[in-house]
LORO-967742 format. One record per residue (C-alpha): residue number from 1; residue in one letter; x, y, z. Coordinates in steps of 0.001 Angstrom, whole numbers, plus 500000, padded with zeros to 6 digits. Each point is the difference from the previous one (the first is absolute). Example, Ala and Ser with C-alpha at 12.3 -4.5 7.8 and 13.67 -1.06 7.14 Angstrom:
% LORO-967742
1, a, 512300, 495500, 507800
2, s, 501370, 503440, 499340
% end
This chain:
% LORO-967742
1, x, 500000, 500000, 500000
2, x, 501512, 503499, 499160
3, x, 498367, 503126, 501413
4, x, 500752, 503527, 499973
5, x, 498661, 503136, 497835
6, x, 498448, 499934, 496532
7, x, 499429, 503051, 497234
8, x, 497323, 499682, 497993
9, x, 502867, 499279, 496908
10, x, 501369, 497118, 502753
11, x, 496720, 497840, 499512
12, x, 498936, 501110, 496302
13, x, 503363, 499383, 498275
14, x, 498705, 499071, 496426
15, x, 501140, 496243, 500380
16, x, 498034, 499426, 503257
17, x, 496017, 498467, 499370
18, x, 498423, 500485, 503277
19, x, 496760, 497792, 500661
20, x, 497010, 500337, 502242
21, x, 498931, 496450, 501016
22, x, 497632, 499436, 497251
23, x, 497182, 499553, 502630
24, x, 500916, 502366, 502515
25, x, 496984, 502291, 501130
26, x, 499139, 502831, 497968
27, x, 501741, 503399, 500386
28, x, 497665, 502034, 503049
29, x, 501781, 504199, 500248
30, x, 497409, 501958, 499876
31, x, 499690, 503590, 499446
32, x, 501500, 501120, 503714
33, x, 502746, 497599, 499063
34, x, 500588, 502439, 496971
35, x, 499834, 503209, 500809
36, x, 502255, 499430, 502687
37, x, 502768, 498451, 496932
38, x, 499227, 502737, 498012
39, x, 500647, 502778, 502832
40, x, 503560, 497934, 500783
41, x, 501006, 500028, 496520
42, x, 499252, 503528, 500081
43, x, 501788, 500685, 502769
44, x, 502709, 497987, 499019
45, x, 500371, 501968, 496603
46, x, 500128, 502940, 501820
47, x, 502284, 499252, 502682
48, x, 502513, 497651, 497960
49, x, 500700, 498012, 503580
50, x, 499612, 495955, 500457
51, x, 496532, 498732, 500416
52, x, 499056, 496504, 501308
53, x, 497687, 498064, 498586
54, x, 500114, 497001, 501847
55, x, 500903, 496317, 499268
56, x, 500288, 497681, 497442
57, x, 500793, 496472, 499955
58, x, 500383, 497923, 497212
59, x, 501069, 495982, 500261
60, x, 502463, 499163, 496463
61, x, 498330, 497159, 497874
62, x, 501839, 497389, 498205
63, x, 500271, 500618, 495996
64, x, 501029, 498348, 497026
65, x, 502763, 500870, 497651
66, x, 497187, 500169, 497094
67, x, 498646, 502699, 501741
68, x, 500838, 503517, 498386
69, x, 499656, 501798, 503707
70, x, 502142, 497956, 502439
71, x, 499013, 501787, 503741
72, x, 496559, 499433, 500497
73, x, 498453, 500841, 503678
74, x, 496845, 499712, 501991
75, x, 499304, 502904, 501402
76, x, 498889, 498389, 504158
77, x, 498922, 503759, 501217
78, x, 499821, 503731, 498107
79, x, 497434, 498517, 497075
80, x, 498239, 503218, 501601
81, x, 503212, 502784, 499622
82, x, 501251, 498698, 496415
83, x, 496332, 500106, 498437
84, x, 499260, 503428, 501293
85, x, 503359, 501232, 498481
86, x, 499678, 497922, 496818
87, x, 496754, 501928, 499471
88, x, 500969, 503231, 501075
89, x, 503206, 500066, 497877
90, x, 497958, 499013, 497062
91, x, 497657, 502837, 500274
92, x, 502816, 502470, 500651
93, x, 502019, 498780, 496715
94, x, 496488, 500761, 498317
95, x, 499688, 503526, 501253
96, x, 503224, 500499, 499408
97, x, 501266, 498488, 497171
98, x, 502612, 498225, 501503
99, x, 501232, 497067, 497745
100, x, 502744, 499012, 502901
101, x, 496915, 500126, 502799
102, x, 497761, 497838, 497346
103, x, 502707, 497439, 499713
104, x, 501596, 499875, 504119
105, x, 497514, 496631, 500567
106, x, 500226, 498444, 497337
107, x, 502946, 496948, 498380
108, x, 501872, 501480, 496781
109, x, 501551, 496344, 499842
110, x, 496387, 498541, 499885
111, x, 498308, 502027, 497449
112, x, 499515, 502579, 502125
113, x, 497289, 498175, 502373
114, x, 499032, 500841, 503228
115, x, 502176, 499454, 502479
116, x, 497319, 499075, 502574
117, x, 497791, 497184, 499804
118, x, 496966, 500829, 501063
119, x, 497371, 497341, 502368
120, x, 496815, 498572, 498369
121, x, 497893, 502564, 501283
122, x, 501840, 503260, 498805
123, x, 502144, 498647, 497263
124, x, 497553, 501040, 496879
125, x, 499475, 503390, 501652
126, x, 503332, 500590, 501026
127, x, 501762, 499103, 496369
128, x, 497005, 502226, 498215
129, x, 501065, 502932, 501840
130, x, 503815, 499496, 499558
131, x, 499901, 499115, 496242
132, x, 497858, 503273, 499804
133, x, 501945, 502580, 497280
134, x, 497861, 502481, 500778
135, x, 497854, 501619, 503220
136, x, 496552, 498446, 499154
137, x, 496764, 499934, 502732
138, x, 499697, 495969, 501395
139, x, 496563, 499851, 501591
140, x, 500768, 496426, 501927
141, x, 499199, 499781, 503579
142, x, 503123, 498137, 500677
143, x, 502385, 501771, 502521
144, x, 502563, 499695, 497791
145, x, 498605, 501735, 497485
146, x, 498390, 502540, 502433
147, x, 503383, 500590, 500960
148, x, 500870, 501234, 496134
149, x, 496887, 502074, 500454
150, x, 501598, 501752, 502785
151, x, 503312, 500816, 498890
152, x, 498819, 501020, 496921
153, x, 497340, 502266, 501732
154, x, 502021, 501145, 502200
155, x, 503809, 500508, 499177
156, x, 501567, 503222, 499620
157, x, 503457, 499068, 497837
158, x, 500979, 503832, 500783
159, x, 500242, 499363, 503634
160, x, 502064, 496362, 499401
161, x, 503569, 499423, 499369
162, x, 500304, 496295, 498808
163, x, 503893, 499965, 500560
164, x, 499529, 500959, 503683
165, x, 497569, 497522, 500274
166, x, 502081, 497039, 498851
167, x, 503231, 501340, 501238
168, x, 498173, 500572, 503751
169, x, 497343, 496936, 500239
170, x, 501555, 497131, 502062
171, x, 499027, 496632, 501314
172, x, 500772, 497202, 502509
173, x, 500634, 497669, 497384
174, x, 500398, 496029, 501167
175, x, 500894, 497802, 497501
176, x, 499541, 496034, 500638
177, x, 501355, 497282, 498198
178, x, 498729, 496763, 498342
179, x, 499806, 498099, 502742
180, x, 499379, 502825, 502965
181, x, 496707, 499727, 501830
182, x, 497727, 502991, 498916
183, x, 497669, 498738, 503159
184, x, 502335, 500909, 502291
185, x, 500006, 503541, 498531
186, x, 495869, 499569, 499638
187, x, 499549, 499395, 503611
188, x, 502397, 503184, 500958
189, x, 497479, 501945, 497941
190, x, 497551, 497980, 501906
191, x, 501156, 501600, 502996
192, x, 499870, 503859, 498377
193, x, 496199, 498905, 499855
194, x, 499463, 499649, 496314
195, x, 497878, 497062, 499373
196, x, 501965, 497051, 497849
197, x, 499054, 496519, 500343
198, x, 501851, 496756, 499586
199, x, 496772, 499238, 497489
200, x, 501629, 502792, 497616
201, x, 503350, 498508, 499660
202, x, 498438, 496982, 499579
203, x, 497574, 501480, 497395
204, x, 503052, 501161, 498060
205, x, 502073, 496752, 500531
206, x, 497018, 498373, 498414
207, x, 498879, 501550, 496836
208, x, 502433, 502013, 497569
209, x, 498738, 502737, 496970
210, x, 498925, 496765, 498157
211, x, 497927, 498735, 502541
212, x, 496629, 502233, 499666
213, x, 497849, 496870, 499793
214, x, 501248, 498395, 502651
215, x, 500675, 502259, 502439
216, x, 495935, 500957, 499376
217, x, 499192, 496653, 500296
218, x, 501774, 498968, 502906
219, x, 500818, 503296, 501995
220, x, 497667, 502872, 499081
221, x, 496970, 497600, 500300
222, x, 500781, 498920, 502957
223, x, 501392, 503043, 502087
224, x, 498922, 503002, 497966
225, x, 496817, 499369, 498310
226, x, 497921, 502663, 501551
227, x, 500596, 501937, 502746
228, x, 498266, 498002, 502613
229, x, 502588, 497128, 499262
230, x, 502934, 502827, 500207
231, x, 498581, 501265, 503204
232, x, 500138, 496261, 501492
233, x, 503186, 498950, 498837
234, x, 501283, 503270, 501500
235, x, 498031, 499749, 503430
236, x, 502599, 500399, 503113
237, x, 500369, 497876, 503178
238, x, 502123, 499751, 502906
239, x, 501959, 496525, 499781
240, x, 501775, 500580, 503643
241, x, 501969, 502901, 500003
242, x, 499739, 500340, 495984
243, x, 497227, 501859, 497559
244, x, 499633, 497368, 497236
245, x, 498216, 500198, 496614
246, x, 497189, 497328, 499397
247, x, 502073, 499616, 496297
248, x, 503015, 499389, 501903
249, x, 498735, 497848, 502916
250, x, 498610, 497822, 496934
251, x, 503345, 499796, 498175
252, x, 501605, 499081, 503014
253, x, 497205, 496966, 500890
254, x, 500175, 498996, 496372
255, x, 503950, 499341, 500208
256, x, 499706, 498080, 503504
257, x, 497682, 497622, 498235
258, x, 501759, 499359, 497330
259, x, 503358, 499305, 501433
260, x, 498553, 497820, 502085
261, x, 498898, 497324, 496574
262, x, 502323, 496945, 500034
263, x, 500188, 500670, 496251
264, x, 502470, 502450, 500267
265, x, 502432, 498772, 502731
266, x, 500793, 503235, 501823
267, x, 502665, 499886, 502210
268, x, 499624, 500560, 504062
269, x, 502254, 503003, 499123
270, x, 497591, 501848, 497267
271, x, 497242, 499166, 501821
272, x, 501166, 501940, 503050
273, x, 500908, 502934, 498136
274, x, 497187, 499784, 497590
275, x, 497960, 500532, 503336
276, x, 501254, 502843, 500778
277, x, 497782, 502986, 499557
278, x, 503144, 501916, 499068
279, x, 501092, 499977, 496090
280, x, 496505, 498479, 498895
281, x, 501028, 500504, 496304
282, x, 503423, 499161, 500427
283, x, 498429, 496367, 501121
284, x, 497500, 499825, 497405
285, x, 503244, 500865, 497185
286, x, 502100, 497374, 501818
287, x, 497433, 497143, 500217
288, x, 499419, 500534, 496426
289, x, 503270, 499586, 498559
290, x, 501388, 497760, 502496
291, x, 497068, 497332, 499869
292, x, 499348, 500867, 495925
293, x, 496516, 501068, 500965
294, x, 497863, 500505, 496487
295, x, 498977, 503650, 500038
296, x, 496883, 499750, 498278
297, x, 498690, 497260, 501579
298, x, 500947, 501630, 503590
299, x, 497842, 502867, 499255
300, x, 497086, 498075, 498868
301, x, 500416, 498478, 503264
302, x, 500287, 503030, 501373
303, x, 496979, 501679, 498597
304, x, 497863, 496847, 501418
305, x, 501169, 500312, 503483
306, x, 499381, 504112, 499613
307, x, 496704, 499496, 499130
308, x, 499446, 497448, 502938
309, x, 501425, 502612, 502165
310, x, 497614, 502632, 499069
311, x, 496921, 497888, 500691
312, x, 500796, 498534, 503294
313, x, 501843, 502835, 501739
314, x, 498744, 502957, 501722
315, x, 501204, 502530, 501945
316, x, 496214, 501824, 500202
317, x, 498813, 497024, 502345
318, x, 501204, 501577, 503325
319, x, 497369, 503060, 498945
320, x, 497247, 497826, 499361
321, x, 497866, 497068, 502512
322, x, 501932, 496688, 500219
323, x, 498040, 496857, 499299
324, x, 499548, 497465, 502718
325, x, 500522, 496957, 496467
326, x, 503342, 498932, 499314
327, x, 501492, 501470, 497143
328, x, 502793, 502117, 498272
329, x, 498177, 502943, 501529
330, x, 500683, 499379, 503833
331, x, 503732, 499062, 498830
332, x, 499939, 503472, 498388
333, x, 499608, 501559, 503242
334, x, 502531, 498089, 501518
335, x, 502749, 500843, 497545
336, x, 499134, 503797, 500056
337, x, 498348, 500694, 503139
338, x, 502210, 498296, 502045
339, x, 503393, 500251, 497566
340, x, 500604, 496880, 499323
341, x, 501036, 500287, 496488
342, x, 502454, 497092, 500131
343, x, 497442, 497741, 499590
344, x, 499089, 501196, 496240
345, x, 502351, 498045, 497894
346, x, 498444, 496343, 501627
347, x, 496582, 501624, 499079
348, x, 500586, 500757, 496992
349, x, 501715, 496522, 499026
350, x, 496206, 498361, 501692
351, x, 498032, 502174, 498163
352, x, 501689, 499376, 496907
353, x, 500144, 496063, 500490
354, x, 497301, 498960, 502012
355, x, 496784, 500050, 497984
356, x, 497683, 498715, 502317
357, x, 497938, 503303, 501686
358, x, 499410, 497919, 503066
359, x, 503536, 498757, 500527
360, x, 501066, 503312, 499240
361, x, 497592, 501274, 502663
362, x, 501406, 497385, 502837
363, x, 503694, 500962, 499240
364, x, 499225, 504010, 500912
365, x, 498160, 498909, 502781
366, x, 502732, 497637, 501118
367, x, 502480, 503265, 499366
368, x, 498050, 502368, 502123
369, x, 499273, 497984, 502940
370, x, 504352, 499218, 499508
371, x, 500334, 502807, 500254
372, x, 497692, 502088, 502092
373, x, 500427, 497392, 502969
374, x, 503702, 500205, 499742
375, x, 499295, 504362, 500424
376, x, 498309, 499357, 502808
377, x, 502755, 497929, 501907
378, x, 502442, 502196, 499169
379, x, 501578, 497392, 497320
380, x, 503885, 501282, 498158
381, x, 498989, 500944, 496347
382, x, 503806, 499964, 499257
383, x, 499894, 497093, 497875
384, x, 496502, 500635, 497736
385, x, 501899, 501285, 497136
386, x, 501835, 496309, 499858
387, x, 496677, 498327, 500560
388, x, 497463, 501857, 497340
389, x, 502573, 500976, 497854
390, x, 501858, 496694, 499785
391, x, 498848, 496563, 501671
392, x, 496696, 500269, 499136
393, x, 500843, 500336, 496497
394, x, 502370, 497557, 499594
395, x, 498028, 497649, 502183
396, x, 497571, 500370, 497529
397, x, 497166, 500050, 502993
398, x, 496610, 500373, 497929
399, x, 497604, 498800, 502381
400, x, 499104, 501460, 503577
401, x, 500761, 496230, 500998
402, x, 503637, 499960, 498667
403, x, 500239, 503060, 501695
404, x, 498900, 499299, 503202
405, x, 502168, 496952, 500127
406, x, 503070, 502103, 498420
407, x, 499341, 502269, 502921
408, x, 499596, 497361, 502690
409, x, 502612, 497910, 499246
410, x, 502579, 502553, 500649
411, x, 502851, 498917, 502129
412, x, 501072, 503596, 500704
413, x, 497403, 501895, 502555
414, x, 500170, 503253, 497941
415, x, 497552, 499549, 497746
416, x, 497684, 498045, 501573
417, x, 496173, 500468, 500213
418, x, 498735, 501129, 503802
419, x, 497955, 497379, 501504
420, x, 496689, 501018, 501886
421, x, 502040, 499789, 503319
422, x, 502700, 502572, 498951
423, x, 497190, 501836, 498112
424, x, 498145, 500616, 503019
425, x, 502933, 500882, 502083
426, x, 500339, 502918, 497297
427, x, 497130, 501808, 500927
428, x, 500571, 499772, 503720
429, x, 503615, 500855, 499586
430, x, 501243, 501660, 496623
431, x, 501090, 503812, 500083
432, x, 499333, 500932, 495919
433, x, 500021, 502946, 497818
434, x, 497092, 502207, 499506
435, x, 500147, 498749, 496472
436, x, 500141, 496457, 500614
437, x, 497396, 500318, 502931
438, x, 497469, 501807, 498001
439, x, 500141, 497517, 497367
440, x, 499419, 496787, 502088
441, x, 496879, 501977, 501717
442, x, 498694, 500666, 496568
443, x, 500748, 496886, 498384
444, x, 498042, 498134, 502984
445, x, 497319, 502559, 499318
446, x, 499395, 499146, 496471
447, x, 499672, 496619, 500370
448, x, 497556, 499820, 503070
449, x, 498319, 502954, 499422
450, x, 495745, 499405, 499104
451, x, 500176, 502688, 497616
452, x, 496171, 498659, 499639
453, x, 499354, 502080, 503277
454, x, 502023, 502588, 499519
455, x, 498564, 503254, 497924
456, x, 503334, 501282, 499021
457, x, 503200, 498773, 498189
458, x, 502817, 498740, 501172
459, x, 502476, 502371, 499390
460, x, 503341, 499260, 497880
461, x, 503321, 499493, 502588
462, x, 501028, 503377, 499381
463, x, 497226, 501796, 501638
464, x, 500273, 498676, 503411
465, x, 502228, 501477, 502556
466, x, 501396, 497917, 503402
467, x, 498694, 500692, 503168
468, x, 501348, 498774, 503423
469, x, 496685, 499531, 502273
470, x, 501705, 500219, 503217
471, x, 502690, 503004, 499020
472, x, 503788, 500338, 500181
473, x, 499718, 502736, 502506
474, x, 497338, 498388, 502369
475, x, 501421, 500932, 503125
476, x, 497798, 503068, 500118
477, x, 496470, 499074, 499131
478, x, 500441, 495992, 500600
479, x, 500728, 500108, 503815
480, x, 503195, 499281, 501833
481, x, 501831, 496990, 500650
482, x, 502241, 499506, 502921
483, x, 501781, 497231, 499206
484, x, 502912, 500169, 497383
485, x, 499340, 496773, 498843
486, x, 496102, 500508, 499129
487, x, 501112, 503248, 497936
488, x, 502572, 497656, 497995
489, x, 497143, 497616, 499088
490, x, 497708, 502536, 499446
491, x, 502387, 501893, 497548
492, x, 501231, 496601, 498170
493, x, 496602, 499176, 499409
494, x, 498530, 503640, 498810
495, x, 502288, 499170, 496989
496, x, 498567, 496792, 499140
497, x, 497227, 499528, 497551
498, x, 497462, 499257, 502603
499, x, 500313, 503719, 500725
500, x, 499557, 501068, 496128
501, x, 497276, 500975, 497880
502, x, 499715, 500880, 496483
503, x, 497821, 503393, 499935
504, x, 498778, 502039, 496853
505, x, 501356, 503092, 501298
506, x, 503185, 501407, 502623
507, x, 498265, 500952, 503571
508, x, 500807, 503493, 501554
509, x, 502644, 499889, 502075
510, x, 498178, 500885, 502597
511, x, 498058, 497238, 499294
512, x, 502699, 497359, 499631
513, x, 501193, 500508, 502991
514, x, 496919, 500588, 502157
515, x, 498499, 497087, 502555
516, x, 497750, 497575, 498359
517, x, 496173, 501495, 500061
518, x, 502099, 502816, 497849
519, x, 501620, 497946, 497598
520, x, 496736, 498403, 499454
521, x, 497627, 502910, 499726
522, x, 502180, 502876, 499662
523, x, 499685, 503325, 500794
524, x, 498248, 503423, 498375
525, x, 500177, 499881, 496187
526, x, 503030, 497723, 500617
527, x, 498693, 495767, 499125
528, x, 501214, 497168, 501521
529, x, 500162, 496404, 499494
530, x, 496206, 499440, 499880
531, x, 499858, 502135, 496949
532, x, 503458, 499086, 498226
533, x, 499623, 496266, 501172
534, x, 496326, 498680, 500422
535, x, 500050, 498223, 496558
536, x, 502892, 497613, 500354
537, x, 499631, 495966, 500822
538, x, 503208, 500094, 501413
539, x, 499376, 502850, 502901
540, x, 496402, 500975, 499937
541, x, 498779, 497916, 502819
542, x, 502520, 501358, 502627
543, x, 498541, 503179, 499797
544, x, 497283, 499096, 502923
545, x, 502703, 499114, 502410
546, x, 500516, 501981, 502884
547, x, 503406, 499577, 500383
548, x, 502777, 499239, 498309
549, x, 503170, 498743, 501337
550, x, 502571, 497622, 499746
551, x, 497802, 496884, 500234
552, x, 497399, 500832, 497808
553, x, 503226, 500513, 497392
554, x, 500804, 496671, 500524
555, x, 496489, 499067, 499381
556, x, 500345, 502121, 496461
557, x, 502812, 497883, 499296
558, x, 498658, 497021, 500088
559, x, 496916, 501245, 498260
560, x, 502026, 501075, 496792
561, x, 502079, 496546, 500731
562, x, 496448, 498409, 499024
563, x, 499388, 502013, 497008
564, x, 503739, 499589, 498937
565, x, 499322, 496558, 499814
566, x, 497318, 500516, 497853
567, x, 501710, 502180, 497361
568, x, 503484, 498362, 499942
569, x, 499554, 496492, 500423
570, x, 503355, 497753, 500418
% end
């Protein structure tokens, strides 16, 4: 990698073709963008002192010696900088008559062509306007041709000195080699906060200029057909302490299934770094030329598991009333409401392979009850990444059956399934998360609740906030205890979910931390819990006790032992 500062004659040359990935996004400056160029270049003219543009980085690709032009480059970042000045040079040679101006992007060697290679969306508009020989009106809607409209509009040539400008414009230029990896450089721009993808390397890694059927076929059908299917390929979660894209969290769950296929013989060594989250495309390059993966039959592959993915998953769930029926809907919440995103690539692989709705059905519901009774005893989720992401898989496990026994029969006590004893100990003992708290209420909730009885919806996960019933702070309102033991029980158990309620909305705190008639009824224009919780299965009926103390959270605990039983059976 070389880096250091670029002229505008440094990355035009005349012998250097510069190329957008073909199926890079389209070009977005908008008029602000403009004016603000137009007033630098301007200023620059006048002032005749260096002017930075900012960066551009462009990775060397491998040519031929048939080839007339023998440095060709990608350009990785500044497809928005080089347009822009491509376009405003071009008007400025018009207004001028400038023959030196009208040939600076272009390759004398090459016919004179254009130097830059424009992407699928921009690359008829963007050659129409450079091959222009005259100033002429364009009436597209395209912002690269809105762009022309501008500079055309809007240049003054008396108050812009073209030799200042290309003496005085400057980049950060970062030039990569053949073999360099551009993702590295894509996640530092990551990190500036401009949104790349590993799906767009991969897009480009893909499909070349040659391509146009087949990347509409197998790409733009499948993650850009409409903007609906954009806006879901580019929804955001948390994955731990990572934002992911859907697009990428696919691409990534795609790759751990098929390393996984005996067919291809992976070593123990790829497959741990082809796990990694990490270098995503840098895996998907390396699988496919060291295993002599067919291209075109990946991305068929590819665009069957997408649309599979599309269907089944769904973020929206956790705003919406959970069904008390098995199903990929209840697993839904799990993964999002709960984060447990690791479990999507052995999802995926069942959904795609198991055809059978019902056994489908009994796998999620083995999954949740997995995993929602291993939440509430505090069970290490250090090792679910190996489990969904590679045993599973390999195992083949298709039926809720093999999959119980796969889980049963493991000789290690890590990733075992909770039995009813441990389970119940849970509730009487487990210190959780808010998070993880809320979720088991509400899960319980959904599956006991008589919704036949009930006049109003179950809410979706997201709308319910965590109450403690006997408060943190209860030394105040709750009465005093003398003995130093009886306030460490009583504050060990205030934590535990026998003491927590899902409510539809946050008390006052004067209310959270009042005695018990307040919490319940409240206070002037201020509700309490016989207004935020009178409608739920899993708390209603405690509402007509006088008192509530340590025993009667005991009591609780056993009560949502019961129901726990119910929903995630062993």
């Amino acid at each position: 990698m070389e880096a250091g500062k670029r002229t505008i004659n440094d990355i035009f040359n005349g012998n250097k073709i510069l190329e957008i990935p073909f199926f890079q996004r389209a070009y977005v400056w908008d008029t602000p963008q403009w004016e603000r160029f137009l007033t630098d270049m301007e200023h620059v003219s006048h002032t005749n002192k260096p002017y930075f543009l900012g960066s551009v980085i462009l990775k060397q690709q491998l040519t031929n010696s048939q080839q007339s032009v023998g440095d060709k480059r990608t350009v990785i970042d500044g497809q928005q900088r080089l347009t822009t000045l491509n376009i405003f040079f071009k008007v400025l040679s018009m207004k001028t008559s400038n023959a030196y101006l009208a040939t600076l992007f272009r390759l004398p060697m090459k016919n004179n062509e254009i130097a830059l290679l424009h992407n699928h969306n921009d690359v008829a508009a963007f050659n129409k306007i450079l091959d222009l020989k005259k100033e002429d009106k364009l009436t597209a809607e395209d912002n690269v041709t809105r762009a022309y409209t501008y500079f055309s509009e809007n240049i003054d040539e008396t108050k812009l000195n073209f030799q200042n400008i290309l003496t005085n414009i400057m980049f950060v230029g970062i030039d990569l080699g053949t073999d360099e990896d551009e993702q590295q450089i894509f996640d530092t721009i990551n990190s500036l906060g401009v949104k790349l993808t590993t799906a767009e390397l991969l897009k480009n890694y893909f499909f070349g200029r040659d391509d146009i059927q087949l990347y509409r076929d197998y790409w733009q059908n499948v993650f850009e057909k409409d903007n609906d299917t954009k806006d879901f390929w580019d929804t955001e979660i948390a994955t731990g302490r990572l934002r992911r894209y859907f697009i990428d969290l696919f691409f990534y769950s795609f790759l751990q299934i098929k390393i996984q296929d005996s067919t291809y013989n992976v070593s123990a060594d790829d497959k741990d770094e082809f796990t990694k989250v990490e270098g995503l495309f840098d895996s998907y390059k390396k699988f496919i030329k060291n295993y002599k993966i067919n291209k075109l039959e990946l991305i068929a592959e590819i665009k069957e598991y997408a649309k599979i993915f599309q269907e089944n998953f769904d973020i929206e769930i956790i705003d919406s009333e959970l069904s008390d029926n098995s199903s990929i809907e209840r697993l839904n919440a799990v993964i999002f409401g709960l984060e447990n995103t690791t479990l999507i690539p052995y999802v995926l692989f069942a959904l795609k392979n198991v055809t059978d709705q019902q056994e489908q059905n009994k796998i999620f519901d083995y999954l949740e009850a997995y995993i929602m009774r291993r939440m509430v005893c505090h069970a290490n989720t250090k090792n679910y990444n190996q489990l969904f992401g590679e045993r599973f898989i390999s195992n083949n496990i298709l039926t809720k059956d093999d999959l119980k026994s796969f889980i049963d029969k493991r000789s290690d006590k890590v990733n075992y399934m909770p039995s009813d004893s441990e389970l119940k100990e849970g509730f009487h003992q487990s210190k959780l998360t808010n998070k993880q708290a809320s979720g088991i209420l509400y899960f319980i909730e959904s599956k006991i609740r008589n919704r036949a009885k009930h006049s109003t919806s179950l809410l979706g996960l997201n709308r319910y906030s965590l109450e403690h019933l006997m408060p943190k702070k209860w030394e105040n309102q709750w009465g005093k205890l003398s003995n130093e033991q009886d306030k460490l029980n009583r504050n060990r158990k205030l934590l535990t979910l026998g003491n927590l309620t899902i409510i539809t909305a946050s008390l006052n705190s004067s209310i959270r931390d009042g005695n018990w008639n307040v919490k319940k009824s409240g206070k002037t224009n201020k509700p309490g819990l016989n207004q935020y919780a009178a409608g739920l299965d899993t708390f209603s009926q405690y509402l007509a006790l006088a008192v509530w103390d340590e025993s009667e959270i005991s009591k609780r605990a056993d009560f949502l032992y019961d129901k726990a039983l119910i929903t995630w059976k062993e």
